[in-house]
MARTORZA-838126 format. One record per residue: z, y, x of N, C-alpha, C in turn; residue in one letter. Coordinates in Angstrom, 2 decimals. Layout:
N
R      n_Z      n_Y      n_X     ca_Z     ca_Y     ca_X      c_Z      c_Y      c_X  res
R        Z        Y        X        Z        Y        X        Z        Y        X    A
...
END
This chain:
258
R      n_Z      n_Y      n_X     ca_Z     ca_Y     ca_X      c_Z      c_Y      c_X  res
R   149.26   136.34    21.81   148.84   137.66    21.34   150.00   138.62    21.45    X
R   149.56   140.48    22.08   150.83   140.73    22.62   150.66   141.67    20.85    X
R   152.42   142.00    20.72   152.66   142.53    19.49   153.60   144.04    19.82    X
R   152.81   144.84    18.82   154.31   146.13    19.06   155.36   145.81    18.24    X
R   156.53   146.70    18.63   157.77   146.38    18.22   157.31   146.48    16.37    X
R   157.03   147.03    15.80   156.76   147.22    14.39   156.14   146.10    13.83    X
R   154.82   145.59    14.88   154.07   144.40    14.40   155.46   143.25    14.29    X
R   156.14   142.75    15.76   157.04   141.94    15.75   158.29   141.94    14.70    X
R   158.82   143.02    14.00   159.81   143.44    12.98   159.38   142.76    11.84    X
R   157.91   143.14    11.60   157.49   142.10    10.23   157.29   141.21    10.63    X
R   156.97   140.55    11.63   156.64   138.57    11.49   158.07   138.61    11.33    X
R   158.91   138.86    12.34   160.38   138.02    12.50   160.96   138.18    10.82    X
R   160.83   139.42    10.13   161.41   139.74     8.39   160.69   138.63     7.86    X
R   159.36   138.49     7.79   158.79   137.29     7.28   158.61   135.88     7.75    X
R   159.31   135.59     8.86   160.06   134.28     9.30   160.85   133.95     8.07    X
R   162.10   135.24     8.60   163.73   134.87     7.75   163.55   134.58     6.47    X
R   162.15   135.25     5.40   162.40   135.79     4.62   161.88   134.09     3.38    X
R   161.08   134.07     4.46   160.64   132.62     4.14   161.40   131.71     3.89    X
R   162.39   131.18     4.63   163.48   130.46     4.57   164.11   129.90     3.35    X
R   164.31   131.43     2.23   164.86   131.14     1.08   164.13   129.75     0.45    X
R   162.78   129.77     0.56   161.98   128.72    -0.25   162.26   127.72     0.55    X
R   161.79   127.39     1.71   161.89   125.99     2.25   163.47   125.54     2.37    X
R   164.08   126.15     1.63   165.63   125.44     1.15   165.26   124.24    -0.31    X
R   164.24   124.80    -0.39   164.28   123.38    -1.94   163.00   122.37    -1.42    X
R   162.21   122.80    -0.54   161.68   121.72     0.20   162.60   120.61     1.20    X
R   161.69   120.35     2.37   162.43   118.83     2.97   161.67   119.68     4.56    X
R   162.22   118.76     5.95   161.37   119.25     6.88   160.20   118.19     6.82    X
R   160.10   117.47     6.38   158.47   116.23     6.23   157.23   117.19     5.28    X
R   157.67   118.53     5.11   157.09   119.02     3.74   155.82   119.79     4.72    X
R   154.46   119.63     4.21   153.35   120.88     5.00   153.56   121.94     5.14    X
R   154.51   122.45     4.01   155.08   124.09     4.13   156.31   124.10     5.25    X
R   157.12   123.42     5.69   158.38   123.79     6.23   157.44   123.02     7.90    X
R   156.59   122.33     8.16   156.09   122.06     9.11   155.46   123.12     9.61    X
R   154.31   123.51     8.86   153.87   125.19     9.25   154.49   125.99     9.83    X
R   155.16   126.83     8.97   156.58   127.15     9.51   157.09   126.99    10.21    X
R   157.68   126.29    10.65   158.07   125.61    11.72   157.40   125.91    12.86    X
R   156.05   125.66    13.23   155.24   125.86    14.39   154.88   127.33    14.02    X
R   154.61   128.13    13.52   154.65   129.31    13.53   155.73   130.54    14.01    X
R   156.80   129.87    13.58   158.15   130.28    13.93   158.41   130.04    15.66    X
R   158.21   129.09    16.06   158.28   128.68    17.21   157.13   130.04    18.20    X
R   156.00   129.46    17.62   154.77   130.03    18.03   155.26   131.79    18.46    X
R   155.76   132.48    17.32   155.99   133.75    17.09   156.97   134.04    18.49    X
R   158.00   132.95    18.76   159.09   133.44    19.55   158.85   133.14    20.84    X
R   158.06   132.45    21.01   157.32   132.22    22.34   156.18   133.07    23.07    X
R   155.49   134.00    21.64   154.91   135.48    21.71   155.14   136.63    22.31    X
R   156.77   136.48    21.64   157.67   137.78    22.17   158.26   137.41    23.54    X
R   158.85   136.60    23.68   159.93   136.19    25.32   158.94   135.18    26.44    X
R   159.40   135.17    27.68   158.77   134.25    27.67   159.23   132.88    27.83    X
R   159.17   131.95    28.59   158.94   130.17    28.07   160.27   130.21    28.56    X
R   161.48   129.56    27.99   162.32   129.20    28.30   163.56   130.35    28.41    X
R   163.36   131.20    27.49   164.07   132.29    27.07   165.24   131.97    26.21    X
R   166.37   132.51    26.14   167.45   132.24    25.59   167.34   131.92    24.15    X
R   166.42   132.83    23.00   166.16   132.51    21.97   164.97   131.23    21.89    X
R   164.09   130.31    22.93   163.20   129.54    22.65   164.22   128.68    22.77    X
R   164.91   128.27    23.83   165.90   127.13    24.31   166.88   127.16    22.76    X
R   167.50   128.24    22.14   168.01   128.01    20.59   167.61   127.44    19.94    X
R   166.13   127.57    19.77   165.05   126.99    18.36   165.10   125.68    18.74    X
R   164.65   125.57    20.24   164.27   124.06    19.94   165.85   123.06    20.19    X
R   166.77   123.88    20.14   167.89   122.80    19.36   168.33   122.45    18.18    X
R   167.42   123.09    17.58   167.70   122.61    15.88   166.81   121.94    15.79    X
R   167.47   120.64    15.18   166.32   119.36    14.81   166.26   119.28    13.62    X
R   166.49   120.06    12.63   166.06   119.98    10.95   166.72   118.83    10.58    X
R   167.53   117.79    10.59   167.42   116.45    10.11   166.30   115.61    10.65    X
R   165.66   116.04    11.35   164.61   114.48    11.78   164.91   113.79    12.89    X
R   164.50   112.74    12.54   164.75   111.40    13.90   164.22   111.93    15.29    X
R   162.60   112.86    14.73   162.30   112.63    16.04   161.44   114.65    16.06    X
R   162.28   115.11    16.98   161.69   115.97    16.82   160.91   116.71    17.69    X
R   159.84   117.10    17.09   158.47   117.29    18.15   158.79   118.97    19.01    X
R   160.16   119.78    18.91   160.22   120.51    19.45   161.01   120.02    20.98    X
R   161.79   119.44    20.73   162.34   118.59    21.74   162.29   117.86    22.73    X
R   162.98   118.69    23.83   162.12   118.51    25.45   163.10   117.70    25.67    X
R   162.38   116.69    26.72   163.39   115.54    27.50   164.34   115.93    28.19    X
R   165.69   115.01    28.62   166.20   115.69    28.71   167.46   117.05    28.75    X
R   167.07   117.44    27.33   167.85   118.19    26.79   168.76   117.77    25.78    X
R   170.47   118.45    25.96   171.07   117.57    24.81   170.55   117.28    23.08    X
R   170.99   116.03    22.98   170.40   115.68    21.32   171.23   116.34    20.32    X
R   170.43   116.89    19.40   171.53   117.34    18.49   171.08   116.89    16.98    X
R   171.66   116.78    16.41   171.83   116.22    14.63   172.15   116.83    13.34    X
R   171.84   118.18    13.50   172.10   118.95    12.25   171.17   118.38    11.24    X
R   171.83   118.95    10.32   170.80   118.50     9.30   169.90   119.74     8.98    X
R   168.99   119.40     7.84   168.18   120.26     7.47   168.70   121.77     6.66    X
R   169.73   121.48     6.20   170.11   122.68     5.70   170.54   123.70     6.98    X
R   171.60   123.07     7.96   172.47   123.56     8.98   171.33   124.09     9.76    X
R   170.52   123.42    10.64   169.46   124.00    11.11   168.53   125.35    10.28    X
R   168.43   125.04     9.08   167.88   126.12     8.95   168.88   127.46     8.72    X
R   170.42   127.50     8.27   171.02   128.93     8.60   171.09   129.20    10.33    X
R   171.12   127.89    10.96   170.79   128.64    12.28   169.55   129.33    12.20    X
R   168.51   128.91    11.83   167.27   129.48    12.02   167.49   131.06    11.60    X
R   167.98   131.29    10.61   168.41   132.62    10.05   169.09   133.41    11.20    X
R   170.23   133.07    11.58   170.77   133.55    12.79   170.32   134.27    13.68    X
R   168.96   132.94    14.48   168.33   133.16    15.59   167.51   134.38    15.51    X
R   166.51   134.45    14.10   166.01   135.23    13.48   166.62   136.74    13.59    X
R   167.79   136.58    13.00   168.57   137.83    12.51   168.85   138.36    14.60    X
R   168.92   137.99    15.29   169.46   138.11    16.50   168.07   138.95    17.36    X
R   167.00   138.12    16.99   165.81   138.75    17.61   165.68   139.91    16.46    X
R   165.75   140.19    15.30   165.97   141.24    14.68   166.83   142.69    15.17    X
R   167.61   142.35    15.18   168.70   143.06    16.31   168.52   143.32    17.33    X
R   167.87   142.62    18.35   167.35   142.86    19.62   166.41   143.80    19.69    X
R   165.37   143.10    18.68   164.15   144.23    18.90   163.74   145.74    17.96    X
R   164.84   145.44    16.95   164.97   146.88    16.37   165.80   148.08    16.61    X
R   166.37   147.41    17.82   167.79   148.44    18.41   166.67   149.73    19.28    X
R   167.25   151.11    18.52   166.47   152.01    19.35   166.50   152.05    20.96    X
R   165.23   152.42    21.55   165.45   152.58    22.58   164.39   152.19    23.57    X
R   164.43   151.50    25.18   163.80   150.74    25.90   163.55   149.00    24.87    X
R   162.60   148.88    25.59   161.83   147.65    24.88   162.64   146.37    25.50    X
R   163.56   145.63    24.58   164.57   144.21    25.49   164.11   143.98    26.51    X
R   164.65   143.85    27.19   164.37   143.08    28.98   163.55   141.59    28.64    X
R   162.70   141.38    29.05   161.57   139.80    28.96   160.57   140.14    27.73    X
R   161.41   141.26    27.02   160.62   141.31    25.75   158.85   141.56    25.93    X
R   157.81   140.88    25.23   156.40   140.74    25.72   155.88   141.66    24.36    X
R   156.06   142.90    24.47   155.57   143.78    23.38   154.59   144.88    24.05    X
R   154.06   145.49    23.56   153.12   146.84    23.91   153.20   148.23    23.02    X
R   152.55   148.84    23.60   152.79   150.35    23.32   152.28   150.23    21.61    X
R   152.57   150.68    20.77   152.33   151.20    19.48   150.78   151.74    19.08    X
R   150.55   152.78    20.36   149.31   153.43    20.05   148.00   152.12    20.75    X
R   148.66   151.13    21.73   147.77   150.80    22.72   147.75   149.58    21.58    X
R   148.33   148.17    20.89   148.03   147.51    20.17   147.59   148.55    19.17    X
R   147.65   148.83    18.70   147.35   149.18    16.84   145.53   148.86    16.75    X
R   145.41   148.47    15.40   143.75   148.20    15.61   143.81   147.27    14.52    X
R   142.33   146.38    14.06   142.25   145.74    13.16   143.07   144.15    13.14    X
R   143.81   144.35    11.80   144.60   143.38    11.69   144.12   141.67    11.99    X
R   144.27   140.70    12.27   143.57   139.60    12.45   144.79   138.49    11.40    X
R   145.86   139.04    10.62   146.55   138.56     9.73   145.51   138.30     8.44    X
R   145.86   137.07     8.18   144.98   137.05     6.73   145.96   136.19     5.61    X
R   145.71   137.17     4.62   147.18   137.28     3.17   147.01   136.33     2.29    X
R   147.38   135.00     2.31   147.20   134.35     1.36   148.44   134.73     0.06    X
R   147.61   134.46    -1.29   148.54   134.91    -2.44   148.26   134.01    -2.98    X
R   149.19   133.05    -3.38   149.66   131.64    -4.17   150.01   131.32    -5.34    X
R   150.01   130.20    -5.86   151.29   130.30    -7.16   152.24   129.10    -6.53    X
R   152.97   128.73    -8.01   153.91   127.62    -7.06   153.19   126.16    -6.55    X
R   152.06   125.96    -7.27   150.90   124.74    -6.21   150.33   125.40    -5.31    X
R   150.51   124.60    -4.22   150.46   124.86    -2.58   149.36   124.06    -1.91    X
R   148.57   123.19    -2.67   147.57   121.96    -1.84   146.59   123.25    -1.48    X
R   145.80   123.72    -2.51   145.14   124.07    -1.81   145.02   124.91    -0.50    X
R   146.27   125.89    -0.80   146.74   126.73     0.27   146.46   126.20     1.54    X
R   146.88   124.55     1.81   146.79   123.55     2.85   145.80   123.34     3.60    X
R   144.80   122.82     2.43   143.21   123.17     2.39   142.77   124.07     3.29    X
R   142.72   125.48     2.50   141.95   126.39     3.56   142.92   126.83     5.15    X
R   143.77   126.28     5.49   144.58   126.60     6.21   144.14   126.28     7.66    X
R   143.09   125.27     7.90   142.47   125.00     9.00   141.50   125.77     9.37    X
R   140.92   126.22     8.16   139.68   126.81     8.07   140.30   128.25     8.75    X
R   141.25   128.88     8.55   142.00   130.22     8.77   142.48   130.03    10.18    X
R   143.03   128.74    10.89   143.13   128.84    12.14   141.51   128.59    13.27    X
R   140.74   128.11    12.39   139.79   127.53    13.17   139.13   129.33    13.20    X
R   139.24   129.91    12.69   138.47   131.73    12.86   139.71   132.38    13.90    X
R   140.54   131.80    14.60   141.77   132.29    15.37   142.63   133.45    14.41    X
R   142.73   133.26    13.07   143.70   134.01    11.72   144.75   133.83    12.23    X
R   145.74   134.51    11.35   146.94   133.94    11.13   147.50   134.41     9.89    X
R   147.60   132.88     9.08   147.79   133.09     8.15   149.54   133.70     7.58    X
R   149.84   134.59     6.30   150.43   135.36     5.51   150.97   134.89     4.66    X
R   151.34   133.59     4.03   151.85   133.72     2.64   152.60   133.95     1.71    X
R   152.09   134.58     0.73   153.09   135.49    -0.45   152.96   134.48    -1.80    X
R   154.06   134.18    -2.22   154.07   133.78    -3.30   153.63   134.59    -4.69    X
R   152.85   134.58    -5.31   151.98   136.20    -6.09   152.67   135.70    -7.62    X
R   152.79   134.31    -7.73   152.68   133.89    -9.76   153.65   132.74    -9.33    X
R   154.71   133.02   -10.81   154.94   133.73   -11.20   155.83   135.31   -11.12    X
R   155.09   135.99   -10.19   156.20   136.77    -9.78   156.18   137.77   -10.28    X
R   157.49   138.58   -11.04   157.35   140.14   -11.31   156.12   140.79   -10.80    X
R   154.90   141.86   -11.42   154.09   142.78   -10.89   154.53   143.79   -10.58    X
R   155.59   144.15   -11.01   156.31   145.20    -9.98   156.78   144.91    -8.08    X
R   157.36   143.79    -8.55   158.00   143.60    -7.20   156.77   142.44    -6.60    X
R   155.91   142.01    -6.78   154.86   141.74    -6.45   153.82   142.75    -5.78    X
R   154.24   143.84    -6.14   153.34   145.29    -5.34   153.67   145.97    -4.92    X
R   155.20   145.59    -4.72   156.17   146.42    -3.25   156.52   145.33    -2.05    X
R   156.14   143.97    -2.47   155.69   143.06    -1.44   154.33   143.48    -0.76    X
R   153.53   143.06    -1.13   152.21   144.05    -0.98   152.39   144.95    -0.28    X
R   152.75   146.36    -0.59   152.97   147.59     0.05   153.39   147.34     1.47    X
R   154.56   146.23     1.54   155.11   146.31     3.09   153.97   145.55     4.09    X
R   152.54   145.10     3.97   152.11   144.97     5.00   151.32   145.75     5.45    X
R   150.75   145.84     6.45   149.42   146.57     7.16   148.11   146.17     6.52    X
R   146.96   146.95     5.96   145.96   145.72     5.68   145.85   144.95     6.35    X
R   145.56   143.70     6.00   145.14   142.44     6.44   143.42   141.96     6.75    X
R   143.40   141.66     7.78   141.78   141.04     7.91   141.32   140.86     6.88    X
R   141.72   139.74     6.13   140.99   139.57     4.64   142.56   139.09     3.92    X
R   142.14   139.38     2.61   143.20   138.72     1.43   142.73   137.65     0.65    X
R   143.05   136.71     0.32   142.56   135.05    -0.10   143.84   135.18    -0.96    X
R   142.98   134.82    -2.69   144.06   134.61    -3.69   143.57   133.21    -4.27    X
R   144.51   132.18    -3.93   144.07   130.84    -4.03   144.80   130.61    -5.57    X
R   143.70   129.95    -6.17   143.80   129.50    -7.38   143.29   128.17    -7.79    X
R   144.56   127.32    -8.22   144.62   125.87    -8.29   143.96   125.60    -9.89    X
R   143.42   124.52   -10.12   143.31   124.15   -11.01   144.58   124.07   -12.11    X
R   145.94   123.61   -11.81   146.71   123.88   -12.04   147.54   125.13   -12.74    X
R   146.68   125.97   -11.61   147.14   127.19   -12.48   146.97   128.08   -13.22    X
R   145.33   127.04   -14.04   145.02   127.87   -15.09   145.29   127.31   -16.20    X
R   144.62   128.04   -17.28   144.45   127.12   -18.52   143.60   126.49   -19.18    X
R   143.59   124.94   -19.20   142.52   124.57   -19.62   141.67   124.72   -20.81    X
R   140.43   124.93   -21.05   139.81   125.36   -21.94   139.52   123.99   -23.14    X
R   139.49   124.39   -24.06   139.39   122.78   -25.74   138.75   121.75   -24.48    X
R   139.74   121.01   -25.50   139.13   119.35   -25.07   137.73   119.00   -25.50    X
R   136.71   118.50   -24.91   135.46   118.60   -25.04   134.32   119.58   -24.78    X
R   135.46   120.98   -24.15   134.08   121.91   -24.18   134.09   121.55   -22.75    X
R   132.55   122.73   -22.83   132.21   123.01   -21.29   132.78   124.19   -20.66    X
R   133.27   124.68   -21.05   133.93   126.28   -20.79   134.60   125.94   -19.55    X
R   134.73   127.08   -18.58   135.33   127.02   -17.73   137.23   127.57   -17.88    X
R   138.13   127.16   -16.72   139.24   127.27   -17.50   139.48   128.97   -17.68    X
R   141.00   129.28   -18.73   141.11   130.52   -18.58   141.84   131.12   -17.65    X
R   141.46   132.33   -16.82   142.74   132.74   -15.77   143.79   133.85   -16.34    X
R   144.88   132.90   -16.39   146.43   133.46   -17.08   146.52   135.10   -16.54    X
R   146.97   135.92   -17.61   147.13   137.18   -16.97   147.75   137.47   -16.20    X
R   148.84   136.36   -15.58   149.73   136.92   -14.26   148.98   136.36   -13.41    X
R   147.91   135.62   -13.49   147.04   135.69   -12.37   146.18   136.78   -11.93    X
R   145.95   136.78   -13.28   144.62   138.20   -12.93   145.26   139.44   -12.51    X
R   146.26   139.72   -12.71   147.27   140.98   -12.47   147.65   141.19   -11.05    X
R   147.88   139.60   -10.15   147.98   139.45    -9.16   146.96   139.60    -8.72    X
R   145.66   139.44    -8.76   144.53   139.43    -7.92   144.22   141.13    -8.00    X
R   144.56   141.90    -9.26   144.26   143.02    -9.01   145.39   143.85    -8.22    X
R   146.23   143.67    -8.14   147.45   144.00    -7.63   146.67   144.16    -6.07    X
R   146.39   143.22    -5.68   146.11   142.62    -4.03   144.41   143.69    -4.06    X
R   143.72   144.12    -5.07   142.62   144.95    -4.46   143.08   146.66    -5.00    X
R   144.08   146.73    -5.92   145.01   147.92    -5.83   145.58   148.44    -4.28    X
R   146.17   147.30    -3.51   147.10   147.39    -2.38   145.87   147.09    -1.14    X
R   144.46   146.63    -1.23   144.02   146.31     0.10   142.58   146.84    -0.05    X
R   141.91   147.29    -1.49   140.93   147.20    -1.62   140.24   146.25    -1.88    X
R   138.90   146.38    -2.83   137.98   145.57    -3.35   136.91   144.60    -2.26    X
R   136.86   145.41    -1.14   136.02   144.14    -0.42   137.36   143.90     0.39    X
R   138.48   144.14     0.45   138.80   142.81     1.21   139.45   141.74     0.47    X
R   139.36   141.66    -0.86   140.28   140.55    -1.66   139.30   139.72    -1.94    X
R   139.19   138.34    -1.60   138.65   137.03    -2.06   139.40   136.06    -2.91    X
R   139.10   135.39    -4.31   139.39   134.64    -5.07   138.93   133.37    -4.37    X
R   139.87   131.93    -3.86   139.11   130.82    -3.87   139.82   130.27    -4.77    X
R   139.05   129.63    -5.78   139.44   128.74    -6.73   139.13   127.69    -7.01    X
R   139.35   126.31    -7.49   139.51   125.13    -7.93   139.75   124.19    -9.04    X
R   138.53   124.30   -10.10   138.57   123.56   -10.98   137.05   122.64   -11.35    X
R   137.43   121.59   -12.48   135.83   120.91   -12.73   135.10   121.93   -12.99    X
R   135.26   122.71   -13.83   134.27   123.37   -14.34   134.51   124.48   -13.77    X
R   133.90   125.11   -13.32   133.68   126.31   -11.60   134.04   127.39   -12.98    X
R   134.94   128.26   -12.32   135.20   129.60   -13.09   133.78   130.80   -12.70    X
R   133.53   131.71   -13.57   132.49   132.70   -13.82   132.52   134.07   -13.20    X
R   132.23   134.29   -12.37   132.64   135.33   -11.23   133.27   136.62   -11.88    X
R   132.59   137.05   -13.16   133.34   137.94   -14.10   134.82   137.33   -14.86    X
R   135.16   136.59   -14.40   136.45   136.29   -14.64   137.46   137.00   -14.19    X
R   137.53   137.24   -12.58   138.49   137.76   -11.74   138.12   138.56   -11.20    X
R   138.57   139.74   -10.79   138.41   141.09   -10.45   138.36   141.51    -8.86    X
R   137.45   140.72    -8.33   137.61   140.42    -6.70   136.34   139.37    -6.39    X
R   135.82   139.46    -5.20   134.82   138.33    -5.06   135.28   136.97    -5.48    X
R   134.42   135.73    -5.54   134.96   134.62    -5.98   134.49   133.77    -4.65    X
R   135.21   132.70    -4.45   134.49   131.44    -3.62   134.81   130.06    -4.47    X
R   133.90   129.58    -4.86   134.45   128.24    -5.63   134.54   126.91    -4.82    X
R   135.46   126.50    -5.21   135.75   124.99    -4.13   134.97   124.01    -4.60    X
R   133.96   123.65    -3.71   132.76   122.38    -4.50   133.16   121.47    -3.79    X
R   132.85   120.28    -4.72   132.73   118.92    -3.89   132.60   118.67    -2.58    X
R   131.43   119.31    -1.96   130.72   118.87    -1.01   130.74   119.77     0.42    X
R   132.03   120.50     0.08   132.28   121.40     1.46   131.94   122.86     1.54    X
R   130.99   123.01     0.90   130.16   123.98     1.07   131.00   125.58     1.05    X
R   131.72   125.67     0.55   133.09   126.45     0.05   133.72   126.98     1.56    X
R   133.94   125.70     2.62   134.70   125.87     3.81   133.42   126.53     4.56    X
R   132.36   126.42     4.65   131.52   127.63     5.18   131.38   128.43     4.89    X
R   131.61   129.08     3.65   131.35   130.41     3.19   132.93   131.12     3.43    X
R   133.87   130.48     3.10   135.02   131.15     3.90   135.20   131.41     5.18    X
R   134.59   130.36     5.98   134.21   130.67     7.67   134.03   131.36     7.90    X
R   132.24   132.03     7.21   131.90   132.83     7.75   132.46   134.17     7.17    X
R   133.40   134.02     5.88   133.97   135.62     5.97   135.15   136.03     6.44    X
R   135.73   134.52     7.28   136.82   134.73     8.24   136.09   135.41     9.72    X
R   135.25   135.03    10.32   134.37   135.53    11.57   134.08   136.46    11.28    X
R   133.21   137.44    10.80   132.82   138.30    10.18   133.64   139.74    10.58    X
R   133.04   140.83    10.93   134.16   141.98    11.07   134.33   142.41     9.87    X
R   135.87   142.79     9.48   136.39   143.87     8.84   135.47   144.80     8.46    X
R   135.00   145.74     7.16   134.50   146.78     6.94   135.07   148.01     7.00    X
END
């Protein structure tokens, strides 16, 4: 997918920016694997195959034995996971530099005119807390609609600086505020009540239809007892047993933009 220089400025900021977190993860982790192929994915977007910054990436082997970026062949290298990832920063910071320097568009660089991309976003914003399964979950479902998924860490985070995160994107195709069982509160032992949603949740979900609007923010959530659509301030999708959940997100991943 071709990107303008502005589109490319925010993936590459939200590459680097990412980084900070997958320092307390591992590279075996679903989050730093993602990543990982996204990162790759992104720089192979901009240059093309075998470009000075792709041939960089895929010499950092994170710490693993065996690494799936790694062409035959090519010298072996053994950083570890930390070392590899300030290179990653580097590489990052370098295509940063490259492509924000005023002027003609880098030589190989695979970007387009400003006015000729611009159009409806096909980014879709996931907003999290610090449990991540489900995030995982709908994550197939978001590539299988050709998405690409966004994620913002929303709880526990300042609502201030939670809505100047926000502010820096473009709307997004759709916004998905995933909510774990985990991250509510469970309601008395013995009732039937469904759980309660903590106010830095709810703050976040309104935050995200403050910053994108009311039809594009979706709640999917995850508990026994299915939360009450007047709970949260945004459509709801509840995660059932039996799947049914991953079609109704389908189809409001396919679906045009309003």
């Amino acid at each position: 997918m071709k990107l303008t220089r502005s589109q490319a400025l925010r993936k590459l900021e939200h590459a680097r920016d990412q980084i900070a977190a997958l320092r307390e993860s591992s590279a075996n982790s679903p989050r730093f694997q993602y990543w990982n192929e996204q990162t790759l994915r992104l720089i192979l977007d901009l240059f093309p195959r075998d470009s000075s910054y792709e041939k960089a990436y895929r010499e950092l082997s994170f710490g693993l034995l065996f690494d799936p970026h790694h062409r035959p062949g090519a010298p072996e290298h053994e950083d570890t996971y930390s070392e590899s990832l300030d290179k990653a920063v580097n590489i990052l910071n370098d295509l940063l530099v490259a492509l924000g320097a005023p002027g003609a568009v880098p030589s190989g660089a695979n970007l387009v005119m400003e006015e000729i991309a611009e159009g409806p976003s096909q980014d879709v914003l996931v907003m999290h807390g610090p449990e991540d399964t489900l995030v995982h979950r709908i994550t197939p479902v978001i590539v299988a609609a050709e998405r690409t998924r966004i994620g913002v860490a929303a709880w526990p985070e300042d609502a201030d600086t939670l809505a100047r995160t926000l502010g820096g994107y473009k709307k997004p195709f759709a916004t998905l505020v995933v909510v774990a069982e985990t991250d509510m509160t469970p309601a008395a032992t013995g009732s039937n009540d469904p759980p309660n949603v903590p106010e830095e949740i709810y703050d976040a979900i309104q935050a995200a239809v403050t910053a994108f609007g009311e039809d594009n923010v979706t709640v999917i959530a995850q508990s026994k007892t299915p939360l009450k659509p007047d709970q949260v301030p945004a459509k709801l999708i509840r995660v059932d047993s039996r799947g049914y959940w991953r079609k109704a997100l389908g189809r409001l991943l396919e679906s045009l933009p309003s």
